[in-house]
mmCIF file of the N, C-alpha and C atoms, coordinates in Angstrom:
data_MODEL
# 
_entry.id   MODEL 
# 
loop_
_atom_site.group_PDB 
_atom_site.id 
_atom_site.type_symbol 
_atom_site.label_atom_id 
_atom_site.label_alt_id 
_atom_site.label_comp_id 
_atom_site.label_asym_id 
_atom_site.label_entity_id 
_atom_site.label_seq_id 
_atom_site.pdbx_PDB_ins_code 
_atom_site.Cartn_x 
_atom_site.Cartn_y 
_atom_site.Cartn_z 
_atom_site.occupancy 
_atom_site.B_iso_or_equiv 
_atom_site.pdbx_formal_charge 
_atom_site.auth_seq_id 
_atom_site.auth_comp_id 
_atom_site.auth_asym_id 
_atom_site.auth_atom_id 
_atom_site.pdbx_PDB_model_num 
ATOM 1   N N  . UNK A 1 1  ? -34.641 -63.749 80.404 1.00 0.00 ? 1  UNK A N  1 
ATOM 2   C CA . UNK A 1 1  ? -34.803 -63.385 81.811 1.00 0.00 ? 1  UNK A CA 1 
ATOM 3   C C  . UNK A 1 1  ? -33.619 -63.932 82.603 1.00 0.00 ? 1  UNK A C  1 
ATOM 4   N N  . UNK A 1 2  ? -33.511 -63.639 83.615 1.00 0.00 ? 2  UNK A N  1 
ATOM 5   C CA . UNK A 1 2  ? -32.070 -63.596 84.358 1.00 0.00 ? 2  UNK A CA 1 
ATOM 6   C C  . UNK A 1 2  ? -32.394 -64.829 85.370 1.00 0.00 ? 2  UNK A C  1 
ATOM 7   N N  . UNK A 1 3  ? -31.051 -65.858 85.344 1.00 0.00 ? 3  UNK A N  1 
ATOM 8   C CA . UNK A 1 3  ? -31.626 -67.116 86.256 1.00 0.00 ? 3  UNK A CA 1 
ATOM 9   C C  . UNK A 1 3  ? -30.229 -67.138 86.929 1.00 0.00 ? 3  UNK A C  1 
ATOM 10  N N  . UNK A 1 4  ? -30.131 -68.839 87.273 1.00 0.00 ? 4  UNK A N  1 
ATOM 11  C CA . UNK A 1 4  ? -29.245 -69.211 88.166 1.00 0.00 ? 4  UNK A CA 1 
ATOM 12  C C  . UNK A 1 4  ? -27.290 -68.736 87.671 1.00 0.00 ? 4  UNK A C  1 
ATOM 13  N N  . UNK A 1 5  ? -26.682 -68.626 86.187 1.00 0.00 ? 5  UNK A N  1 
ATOM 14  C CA . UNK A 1 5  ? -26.272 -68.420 85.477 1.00 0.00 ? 5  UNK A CA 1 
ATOM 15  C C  . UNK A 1 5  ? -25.894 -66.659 84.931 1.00 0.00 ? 5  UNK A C  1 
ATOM 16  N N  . UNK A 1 6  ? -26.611 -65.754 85.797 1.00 0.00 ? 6  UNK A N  1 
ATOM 17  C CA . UNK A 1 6  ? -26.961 -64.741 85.657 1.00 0.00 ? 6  UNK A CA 1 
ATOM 18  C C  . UNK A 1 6  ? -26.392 -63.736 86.940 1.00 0.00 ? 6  UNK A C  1 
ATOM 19  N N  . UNK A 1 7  ? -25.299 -62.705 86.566 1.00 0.00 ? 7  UNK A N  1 
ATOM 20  C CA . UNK A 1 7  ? -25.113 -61.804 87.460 1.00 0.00 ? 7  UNK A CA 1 
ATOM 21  C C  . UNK A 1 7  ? -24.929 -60.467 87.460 1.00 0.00 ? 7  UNK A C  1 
ATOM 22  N N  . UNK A 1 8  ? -25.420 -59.900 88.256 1.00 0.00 ? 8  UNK A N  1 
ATOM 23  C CA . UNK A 1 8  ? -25.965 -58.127 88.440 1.00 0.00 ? 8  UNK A CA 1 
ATOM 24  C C  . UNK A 1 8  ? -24.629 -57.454 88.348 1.00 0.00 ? 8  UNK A C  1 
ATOM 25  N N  . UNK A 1 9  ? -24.464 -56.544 87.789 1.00 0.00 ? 9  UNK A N  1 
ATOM 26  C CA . UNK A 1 9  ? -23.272 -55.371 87.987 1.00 0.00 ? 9  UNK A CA 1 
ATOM 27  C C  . UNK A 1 9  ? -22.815 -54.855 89.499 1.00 0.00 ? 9  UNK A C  1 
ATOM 28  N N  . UNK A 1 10 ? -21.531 -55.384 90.137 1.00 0.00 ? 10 UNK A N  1 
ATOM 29  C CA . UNK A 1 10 ? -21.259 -55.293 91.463 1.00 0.00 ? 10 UNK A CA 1 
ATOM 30  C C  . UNK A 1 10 ? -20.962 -56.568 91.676 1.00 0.00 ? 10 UNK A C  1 
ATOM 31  N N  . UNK A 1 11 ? -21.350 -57.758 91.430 1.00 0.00 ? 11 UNK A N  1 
ATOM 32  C CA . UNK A 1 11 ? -20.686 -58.681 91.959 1.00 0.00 ? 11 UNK A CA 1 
ATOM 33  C C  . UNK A 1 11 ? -19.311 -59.120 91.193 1.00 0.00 ? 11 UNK A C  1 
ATOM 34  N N  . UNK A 1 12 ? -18.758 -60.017 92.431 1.00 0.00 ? 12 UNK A N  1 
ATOM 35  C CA . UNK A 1 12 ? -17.667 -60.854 92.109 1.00 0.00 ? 12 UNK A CA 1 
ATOM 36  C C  . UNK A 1 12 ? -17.957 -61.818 91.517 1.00 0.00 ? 12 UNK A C  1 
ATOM 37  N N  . UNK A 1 13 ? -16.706 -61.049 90.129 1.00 0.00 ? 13 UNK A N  1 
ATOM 38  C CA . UNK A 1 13 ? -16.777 -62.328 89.202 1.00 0.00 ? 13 UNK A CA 1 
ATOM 39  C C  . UNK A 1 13 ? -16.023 -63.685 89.523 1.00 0.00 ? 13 UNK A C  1 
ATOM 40  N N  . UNK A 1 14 ? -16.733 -65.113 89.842 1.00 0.00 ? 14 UNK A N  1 
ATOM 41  C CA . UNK A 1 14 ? -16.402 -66.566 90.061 1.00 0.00 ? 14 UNK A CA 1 
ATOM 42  C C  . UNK A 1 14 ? -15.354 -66.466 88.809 1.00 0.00 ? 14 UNK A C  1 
ATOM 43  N N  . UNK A 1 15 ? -15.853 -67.252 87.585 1.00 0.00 ? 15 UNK A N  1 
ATOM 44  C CA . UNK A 1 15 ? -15.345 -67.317 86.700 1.00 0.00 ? 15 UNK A CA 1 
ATOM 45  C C  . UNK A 1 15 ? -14.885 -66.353 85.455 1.00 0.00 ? 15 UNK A C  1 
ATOM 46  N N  . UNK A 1 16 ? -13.497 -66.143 85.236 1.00 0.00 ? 16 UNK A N  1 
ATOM 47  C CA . UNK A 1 16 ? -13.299 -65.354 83.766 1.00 0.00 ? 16 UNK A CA 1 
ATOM 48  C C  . UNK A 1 16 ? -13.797 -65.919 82.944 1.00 0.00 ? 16 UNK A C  1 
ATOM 49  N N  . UNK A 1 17 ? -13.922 -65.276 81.942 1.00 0.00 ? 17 UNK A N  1 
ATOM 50  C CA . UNK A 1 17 ? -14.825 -65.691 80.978 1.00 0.00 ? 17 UNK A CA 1 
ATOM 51  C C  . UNK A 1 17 ? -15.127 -64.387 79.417 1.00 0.00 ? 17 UNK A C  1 
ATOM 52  N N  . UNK A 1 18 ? -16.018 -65.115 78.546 1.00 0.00 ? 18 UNK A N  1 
ATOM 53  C CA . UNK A 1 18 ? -16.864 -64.157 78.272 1.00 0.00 ? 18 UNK A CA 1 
ATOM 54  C C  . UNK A 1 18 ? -18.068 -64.041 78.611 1.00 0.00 ? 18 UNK A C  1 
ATOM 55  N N  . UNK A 1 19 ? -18.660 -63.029 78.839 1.00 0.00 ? 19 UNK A N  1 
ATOM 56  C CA . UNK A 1 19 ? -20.240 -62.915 79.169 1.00 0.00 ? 19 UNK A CA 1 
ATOM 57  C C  . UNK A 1 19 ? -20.875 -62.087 78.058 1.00 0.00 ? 19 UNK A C  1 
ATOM 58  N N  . UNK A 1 20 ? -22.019 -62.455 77.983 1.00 0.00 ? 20 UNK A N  1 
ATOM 59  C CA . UNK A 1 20 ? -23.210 -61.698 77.229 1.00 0.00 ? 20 UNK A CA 1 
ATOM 60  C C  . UNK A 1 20 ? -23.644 -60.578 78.238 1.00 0.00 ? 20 UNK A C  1 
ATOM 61  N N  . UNK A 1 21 ? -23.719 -59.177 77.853 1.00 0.00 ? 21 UNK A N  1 
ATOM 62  C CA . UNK A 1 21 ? -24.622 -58.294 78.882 1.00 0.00 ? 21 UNK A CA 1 
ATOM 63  C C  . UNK A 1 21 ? -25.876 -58.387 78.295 1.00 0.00 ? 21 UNK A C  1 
ATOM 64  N N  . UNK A 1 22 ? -26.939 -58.733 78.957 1.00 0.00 ? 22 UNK A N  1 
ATOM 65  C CA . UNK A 1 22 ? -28.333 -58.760 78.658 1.00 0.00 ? 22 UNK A CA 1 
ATOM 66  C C  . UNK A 1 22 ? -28.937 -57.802 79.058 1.00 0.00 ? 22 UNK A C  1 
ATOM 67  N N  . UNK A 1 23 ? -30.080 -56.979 78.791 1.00 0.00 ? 23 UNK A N  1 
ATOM 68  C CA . UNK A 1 23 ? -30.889 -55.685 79.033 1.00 0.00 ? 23 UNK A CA 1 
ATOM 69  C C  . UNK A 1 23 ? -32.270 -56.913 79.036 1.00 0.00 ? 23 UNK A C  1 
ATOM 70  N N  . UNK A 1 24 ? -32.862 -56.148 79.995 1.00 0.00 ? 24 UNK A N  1 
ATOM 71  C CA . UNK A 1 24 ? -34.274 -56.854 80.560 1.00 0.00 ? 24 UNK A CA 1 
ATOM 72  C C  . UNK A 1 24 ? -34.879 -57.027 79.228 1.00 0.00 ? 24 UNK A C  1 
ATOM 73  N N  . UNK A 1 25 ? -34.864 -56.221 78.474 1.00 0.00 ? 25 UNK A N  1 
ATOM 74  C CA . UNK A 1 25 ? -35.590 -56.122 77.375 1.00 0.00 ? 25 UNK A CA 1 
ATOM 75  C C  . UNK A 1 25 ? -35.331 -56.687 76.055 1.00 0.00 ? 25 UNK A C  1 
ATOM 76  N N  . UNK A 1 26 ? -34.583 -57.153 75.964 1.00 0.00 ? 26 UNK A N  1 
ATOM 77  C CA . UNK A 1 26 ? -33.656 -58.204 75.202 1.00 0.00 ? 26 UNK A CA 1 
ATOM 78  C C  . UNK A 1 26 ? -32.704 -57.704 74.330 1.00 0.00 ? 26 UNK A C  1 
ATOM 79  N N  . UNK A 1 27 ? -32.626 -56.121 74.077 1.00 0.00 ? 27 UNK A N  1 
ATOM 80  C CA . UNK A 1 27 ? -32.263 -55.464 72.923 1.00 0.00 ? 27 UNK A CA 1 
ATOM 81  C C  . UNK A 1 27 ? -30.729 -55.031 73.638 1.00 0.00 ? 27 UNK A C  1 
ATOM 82  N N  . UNK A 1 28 ? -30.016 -54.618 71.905 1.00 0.00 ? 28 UNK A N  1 
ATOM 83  C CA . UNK A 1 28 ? -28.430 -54.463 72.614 1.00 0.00 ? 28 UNK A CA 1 
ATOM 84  C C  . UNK A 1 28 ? -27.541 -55.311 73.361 1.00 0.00 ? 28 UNK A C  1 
ATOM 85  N N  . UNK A 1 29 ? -28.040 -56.589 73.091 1.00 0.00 ? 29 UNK A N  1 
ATOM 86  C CA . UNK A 1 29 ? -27.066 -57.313 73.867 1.00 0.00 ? 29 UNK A CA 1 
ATOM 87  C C  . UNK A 1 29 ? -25.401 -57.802 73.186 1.00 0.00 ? 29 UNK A C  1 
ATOM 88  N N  . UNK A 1 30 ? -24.710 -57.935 73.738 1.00 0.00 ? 30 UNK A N  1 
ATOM 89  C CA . UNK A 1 30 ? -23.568 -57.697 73.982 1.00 0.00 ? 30 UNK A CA 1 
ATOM 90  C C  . UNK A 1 30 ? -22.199 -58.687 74.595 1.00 0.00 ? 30 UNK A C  1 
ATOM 91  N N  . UNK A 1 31 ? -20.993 -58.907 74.433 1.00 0.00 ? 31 UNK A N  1 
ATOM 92  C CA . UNK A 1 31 ? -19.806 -59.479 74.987 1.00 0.00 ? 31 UNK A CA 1 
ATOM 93  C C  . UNK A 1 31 ? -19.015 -58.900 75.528 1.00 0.00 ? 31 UNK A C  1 
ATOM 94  N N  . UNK A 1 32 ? -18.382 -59.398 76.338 1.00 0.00 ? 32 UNK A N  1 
ATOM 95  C CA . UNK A 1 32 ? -17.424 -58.560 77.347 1.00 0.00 ? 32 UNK A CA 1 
ATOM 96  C C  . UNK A 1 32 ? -16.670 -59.681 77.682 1.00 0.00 ? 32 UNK A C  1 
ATOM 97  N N  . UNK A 1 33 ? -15.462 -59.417 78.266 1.00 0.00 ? 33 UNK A N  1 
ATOM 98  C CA . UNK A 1 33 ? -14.461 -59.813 78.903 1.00 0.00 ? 33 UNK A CA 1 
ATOM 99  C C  . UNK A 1 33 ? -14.469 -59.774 80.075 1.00 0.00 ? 33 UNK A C  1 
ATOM 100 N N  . UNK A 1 34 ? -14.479 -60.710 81.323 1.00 0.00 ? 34 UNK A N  1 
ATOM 101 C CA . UNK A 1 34 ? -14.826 -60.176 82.677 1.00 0.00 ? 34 UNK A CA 1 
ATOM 102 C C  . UNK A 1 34 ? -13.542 -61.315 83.951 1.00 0.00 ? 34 UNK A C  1 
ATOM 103 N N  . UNK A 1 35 ? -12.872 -61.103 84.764 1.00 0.00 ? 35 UNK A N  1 
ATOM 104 C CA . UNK A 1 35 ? -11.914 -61.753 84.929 1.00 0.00 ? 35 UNK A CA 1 
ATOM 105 C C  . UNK A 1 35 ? -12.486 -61.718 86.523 1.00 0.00 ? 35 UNK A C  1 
ATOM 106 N N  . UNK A 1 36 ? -12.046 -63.123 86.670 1.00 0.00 ? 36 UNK A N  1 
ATOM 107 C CA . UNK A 1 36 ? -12.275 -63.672 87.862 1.00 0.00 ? 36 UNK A CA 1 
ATOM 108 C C  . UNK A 1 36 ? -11.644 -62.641 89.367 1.00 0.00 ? 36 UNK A C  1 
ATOM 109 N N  . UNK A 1 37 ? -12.138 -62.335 90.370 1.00 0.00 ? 37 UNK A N  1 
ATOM 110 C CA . UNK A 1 37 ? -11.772 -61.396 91.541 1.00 0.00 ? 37 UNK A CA 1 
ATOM 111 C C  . UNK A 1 37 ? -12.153 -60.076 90.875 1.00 0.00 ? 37 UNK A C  1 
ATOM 112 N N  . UNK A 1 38 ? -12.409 -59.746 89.781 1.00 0.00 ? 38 UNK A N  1 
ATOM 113 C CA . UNK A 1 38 ? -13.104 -58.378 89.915 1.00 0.00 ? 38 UNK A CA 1 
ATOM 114 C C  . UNK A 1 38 ? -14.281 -58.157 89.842 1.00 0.00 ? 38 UNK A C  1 
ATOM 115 N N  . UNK A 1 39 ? -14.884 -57.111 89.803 1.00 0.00 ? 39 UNK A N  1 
ATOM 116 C CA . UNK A 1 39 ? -16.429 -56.815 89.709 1.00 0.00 ? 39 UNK A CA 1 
ATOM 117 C C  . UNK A 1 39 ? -16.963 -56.653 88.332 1.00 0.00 ? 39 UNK A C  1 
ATOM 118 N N  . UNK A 1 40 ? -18.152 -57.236 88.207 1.00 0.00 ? 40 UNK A N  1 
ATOM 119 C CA . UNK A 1 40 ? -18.613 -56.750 87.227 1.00 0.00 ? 40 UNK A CA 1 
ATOM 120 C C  . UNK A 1 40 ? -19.147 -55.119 86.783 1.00 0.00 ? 40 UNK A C  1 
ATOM 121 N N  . UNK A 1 41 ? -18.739 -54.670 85.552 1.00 0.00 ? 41 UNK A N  1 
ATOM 122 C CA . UNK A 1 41 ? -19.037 -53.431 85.935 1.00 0.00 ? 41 UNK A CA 1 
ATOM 123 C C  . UNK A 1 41 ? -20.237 -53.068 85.607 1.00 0.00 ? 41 UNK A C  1 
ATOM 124 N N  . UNK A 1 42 ? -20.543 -52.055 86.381 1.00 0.00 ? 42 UNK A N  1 
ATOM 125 C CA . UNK A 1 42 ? -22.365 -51.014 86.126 1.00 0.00 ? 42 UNK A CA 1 
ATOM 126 C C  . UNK A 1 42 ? -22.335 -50.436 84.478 1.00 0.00 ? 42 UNK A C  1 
ATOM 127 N N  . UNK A 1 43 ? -23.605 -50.780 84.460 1.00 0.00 ? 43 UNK A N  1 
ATOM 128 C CA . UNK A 1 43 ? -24.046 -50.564 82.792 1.00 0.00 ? 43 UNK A CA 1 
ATOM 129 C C  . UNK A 1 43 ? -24.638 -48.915 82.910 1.00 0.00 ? 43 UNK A C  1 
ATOM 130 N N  . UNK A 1 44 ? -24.184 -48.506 81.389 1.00 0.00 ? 44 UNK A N  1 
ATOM 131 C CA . UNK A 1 44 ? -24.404 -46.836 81.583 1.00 0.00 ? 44 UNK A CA 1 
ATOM 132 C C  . UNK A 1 44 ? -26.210 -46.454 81.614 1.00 0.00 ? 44 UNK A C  1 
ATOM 133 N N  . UNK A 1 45 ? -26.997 -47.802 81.564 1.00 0.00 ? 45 UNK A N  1 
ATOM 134 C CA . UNK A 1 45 ? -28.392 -47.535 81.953 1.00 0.00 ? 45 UNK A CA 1 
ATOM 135 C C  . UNK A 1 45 ? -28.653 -47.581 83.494 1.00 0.00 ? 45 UNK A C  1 
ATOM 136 N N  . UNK A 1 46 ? -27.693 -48.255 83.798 1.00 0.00 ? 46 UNK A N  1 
ATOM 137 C CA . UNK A 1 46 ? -27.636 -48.314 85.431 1.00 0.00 ? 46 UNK A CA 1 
ATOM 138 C C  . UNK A 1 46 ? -28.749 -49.464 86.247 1.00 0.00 ? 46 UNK A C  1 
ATOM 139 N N  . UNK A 1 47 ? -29.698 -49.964 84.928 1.00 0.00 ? 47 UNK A N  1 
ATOM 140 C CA . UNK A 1 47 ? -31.088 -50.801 85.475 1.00 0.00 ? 47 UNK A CA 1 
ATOM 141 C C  . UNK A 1 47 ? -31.335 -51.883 83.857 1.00 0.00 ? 47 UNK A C  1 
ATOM 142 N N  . UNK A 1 48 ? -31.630 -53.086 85.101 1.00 0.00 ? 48 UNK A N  1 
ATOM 143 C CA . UNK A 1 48 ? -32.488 -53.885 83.732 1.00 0.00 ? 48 UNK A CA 1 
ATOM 144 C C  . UNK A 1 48 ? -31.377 -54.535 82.774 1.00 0.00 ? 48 UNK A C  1 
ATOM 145 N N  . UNK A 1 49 ? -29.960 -54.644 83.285 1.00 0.00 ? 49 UNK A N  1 
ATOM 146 C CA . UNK A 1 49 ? -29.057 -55.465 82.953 1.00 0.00 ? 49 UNK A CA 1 
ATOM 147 C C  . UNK A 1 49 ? -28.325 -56.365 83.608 1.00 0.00 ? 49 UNK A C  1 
ATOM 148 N N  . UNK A 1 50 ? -27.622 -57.728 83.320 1.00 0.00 ? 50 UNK A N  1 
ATOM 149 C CA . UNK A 1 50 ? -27.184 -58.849 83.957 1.00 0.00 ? 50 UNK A CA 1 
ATOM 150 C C  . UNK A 1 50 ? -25.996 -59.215 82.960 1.00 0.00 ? 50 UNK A C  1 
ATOM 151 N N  . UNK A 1 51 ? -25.355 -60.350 83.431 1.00 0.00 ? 51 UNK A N  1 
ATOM 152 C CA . UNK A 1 51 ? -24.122 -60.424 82.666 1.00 0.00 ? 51 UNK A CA 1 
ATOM 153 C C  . UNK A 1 51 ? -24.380 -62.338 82.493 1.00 0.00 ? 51 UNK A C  1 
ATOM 154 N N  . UNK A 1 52 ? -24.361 -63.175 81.570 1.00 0.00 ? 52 UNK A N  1 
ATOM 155 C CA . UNK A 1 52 ? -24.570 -64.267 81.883 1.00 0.00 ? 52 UNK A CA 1 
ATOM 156 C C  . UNK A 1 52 ? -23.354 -65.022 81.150 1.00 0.00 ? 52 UNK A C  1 
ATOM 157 N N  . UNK A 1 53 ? -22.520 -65.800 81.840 1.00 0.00 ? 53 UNK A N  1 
ATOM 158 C CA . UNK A 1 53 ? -21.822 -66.413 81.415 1.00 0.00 ? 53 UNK A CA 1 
ATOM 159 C C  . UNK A 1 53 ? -21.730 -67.311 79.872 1.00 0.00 ? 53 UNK A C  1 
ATOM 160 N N  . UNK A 1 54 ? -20.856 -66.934 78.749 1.00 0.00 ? 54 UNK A N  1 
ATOM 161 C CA . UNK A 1 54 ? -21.068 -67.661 77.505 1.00 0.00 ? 54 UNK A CA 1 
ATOM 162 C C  . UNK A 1 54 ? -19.894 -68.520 77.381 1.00 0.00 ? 54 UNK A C  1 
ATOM 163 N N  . UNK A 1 55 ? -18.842 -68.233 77.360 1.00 0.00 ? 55 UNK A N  1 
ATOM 164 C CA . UNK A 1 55 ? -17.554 -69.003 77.729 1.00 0.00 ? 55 UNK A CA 1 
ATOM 165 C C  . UNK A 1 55 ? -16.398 -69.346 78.676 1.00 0.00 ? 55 UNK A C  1 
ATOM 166 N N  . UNK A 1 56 ? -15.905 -69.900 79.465 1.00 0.00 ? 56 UNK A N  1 
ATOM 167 C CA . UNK A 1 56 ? -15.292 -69.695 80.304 1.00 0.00 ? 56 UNK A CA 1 
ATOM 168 C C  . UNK A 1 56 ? -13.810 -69.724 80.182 1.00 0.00 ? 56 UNK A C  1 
ATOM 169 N N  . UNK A 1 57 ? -13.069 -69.541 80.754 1.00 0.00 ? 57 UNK A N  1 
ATOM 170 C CA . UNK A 1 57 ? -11.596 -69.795 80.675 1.00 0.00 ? 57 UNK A CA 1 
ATOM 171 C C  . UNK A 1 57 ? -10.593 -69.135 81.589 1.00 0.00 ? 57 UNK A C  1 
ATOM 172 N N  . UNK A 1 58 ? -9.430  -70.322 81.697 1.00 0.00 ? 58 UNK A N  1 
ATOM 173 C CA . UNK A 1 58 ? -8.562  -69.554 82.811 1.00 0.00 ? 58 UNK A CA 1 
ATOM 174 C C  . UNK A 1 58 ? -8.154  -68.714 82.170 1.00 0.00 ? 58 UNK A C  1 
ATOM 175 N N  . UNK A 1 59 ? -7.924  -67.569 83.073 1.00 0.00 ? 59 UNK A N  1 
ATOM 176 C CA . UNK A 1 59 ? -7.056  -66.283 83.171 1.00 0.00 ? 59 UNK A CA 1 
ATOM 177 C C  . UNK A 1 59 ? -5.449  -67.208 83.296 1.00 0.00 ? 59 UNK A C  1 
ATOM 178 N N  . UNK A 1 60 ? -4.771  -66.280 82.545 1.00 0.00 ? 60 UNK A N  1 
ATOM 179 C CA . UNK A 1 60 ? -3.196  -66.570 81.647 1.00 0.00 ? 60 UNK A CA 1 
ATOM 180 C C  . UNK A 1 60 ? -2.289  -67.029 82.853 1.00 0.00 ? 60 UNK A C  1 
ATOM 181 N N  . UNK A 1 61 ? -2.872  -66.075 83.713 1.00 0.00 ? 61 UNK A N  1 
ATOM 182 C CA . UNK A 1 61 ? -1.791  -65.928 84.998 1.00 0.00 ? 61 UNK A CA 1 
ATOM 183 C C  . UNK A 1 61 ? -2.193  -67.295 86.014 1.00 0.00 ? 61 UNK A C  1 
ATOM 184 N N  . UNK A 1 62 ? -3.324  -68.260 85.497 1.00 0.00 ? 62 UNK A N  1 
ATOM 185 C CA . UNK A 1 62 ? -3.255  -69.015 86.398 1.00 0.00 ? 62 UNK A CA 1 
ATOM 186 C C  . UNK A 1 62 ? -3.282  -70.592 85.751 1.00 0.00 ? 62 UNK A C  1 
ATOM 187 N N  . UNK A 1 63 ? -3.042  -70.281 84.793 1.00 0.00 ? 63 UNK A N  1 
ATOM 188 C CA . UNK A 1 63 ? -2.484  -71.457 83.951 1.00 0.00 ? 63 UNK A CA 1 
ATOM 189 C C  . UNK A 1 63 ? -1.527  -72.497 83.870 1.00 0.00 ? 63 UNK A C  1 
ATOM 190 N N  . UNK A 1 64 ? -1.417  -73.775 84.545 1.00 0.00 ? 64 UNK A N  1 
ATOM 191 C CA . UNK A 1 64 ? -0.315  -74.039 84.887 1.00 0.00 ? 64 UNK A CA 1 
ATOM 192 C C  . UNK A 1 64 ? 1.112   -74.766 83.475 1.00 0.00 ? 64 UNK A C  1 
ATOM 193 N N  . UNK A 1 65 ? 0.573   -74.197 82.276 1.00 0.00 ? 65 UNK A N  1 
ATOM 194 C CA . UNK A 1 65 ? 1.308   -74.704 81.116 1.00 0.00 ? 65 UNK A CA 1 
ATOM 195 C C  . UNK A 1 65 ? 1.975   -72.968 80.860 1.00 0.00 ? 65 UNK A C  1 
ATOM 196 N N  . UNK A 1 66 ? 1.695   -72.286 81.409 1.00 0.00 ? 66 UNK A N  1 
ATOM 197 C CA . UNK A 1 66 ? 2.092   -70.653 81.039 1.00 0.00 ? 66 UNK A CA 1 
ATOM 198 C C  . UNK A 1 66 ? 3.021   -70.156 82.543 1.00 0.00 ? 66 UNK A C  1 
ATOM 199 N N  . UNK A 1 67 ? 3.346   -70.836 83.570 1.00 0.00 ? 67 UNK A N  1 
ATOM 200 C CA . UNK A 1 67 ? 3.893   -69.628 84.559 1.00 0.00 ? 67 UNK A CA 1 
ATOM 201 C C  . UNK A 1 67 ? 5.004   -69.250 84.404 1.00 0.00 ? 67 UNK A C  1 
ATOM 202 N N  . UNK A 1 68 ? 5.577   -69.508 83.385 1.00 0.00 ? 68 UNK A N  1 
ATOM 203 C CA . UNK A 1 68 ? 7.041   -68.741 83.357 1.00 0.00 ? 68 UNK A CA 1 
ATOM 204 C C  . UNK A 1 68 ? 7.891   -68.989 82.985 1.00 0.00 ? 68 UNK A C  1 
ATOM 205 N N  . UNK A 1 69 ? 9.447   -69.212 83.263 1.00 0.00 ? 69 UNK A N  1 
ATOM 206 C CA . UNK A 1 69 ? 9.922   -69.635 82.045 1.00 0.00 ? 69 UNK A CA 1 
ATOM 207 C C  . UNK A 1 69 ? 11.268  -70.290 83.639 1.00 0.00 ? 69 UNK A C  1 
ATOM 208 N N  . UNK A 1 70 ? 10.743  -70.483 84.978 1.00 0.00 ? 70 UNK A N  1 
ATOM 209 C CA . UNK A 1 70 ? 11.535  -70.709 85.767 1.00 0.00 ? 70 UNK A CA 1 
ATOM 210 C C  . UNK A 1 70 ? 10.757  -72.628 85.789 1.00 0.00 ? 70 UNK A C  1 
ATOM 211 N N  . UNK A 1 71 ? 10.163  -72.723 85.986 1.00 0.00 ? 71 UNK A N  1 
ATOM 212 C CA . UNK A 1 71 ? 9.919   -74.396 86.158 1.00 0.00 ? 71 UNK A CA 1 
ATOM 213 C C  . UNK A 1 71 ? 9.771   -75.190 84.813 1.00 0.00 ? 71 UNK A C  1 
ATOM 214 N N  . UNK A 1 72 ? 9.729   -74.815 84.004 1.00 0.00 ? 72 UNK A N  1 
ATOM 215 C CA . UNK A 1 72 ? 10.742  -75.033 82.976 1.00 0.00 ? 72 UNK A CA 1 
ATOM 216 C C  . UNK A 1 72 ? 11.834  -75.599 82.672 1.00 0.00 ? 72 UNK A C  1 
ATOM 217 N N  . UNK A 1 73 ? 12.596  -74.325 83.403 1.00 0.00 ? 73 UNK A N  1 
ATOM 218 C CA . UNK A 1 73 ? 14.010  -74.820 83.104 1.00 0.00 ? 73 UNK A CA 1 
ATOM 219 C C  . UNK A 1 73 ? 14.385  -75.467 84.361 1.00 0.00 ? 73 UNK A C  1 
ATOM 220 N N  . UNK A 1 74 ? 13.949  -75.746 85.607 1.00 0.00 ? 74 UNK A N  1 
ATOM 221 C CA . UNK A 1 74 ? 14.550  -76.302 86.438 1.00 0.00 ? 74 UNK A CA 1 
ATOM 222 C C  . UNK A 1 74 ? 14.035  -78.251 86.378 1.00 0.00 ? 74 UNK A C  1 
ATOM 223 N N  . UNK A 1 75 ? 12.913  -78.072 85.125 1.00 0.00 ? 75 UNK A N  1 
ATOM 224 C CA . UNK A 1 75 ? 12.703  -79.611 84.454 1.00 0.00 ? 75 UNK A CA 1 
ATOM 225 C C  . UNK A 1 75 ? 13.650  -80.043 83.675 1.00 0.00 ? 75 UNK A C  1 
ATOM 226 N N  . UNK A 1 76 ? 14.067  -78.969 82.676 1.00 0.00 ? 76 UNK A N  1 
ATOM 227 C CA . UNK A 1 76 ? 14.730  -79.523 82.188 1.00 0.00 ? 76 UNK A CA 1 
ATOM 228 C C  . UNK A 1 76 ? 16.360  -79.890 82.089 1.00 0.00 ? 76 UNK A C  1 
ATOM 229 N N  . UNK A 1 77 ? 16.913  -79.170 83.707 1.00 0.00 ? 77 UNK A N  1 
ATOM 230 C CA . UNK A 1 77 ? 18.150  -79.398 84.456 1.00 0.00 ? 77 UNK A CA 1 
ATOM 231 C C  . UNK A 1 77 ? 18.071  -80.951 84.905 1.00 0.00 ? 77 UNK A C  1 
ATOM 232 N N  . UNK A 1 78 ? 16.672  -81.439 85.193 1.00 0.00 ? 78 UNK A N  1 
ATOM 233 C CA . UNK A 1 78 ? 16.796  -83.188 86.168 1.00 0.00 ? 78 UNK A CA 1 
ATOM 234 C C  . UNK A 1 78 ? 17.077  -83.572 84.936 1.00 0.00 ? 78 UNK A C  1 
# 
């Protein structure tokens, strides 16, 4: 059943992550990929599904060991 941890198709996703899609009914459940500022998307039953967070993780682009290849090198100029 769907709790605090648990979000409807349409909202903004907080955290990227993976999520489980859950069906009210427990059957077919499922992983997805879901990235923080977008929406979760509508399930092709349209009812009786939620998305519940299973793993989390930053998105690449906001990583501060990954931005690029400019602060980097301006470390390793001092």
């Amino acid at each position: 059943m769907a709790g605090d941890n648990s979000y409807k198709p349409g909202e903004i996703v907080k955290v990227s992550g993976i999520y489980s899609v859950v069906h009210d009914d427990g059957k077919d459940t499922f992983e997805v990929t879901c990235v923080e500022g977008e929406h979760f998307p509508p399930t092709r039953s349209g009812k009786g599904a939620h998305f519940e967070l299973k793993y989390g993780a930053t998105h690449s682009h906001k990583h501060g060991e990954l931005k690029g290849t400019e602060a980097r090198e301006s470390n390793d100029k001092v």
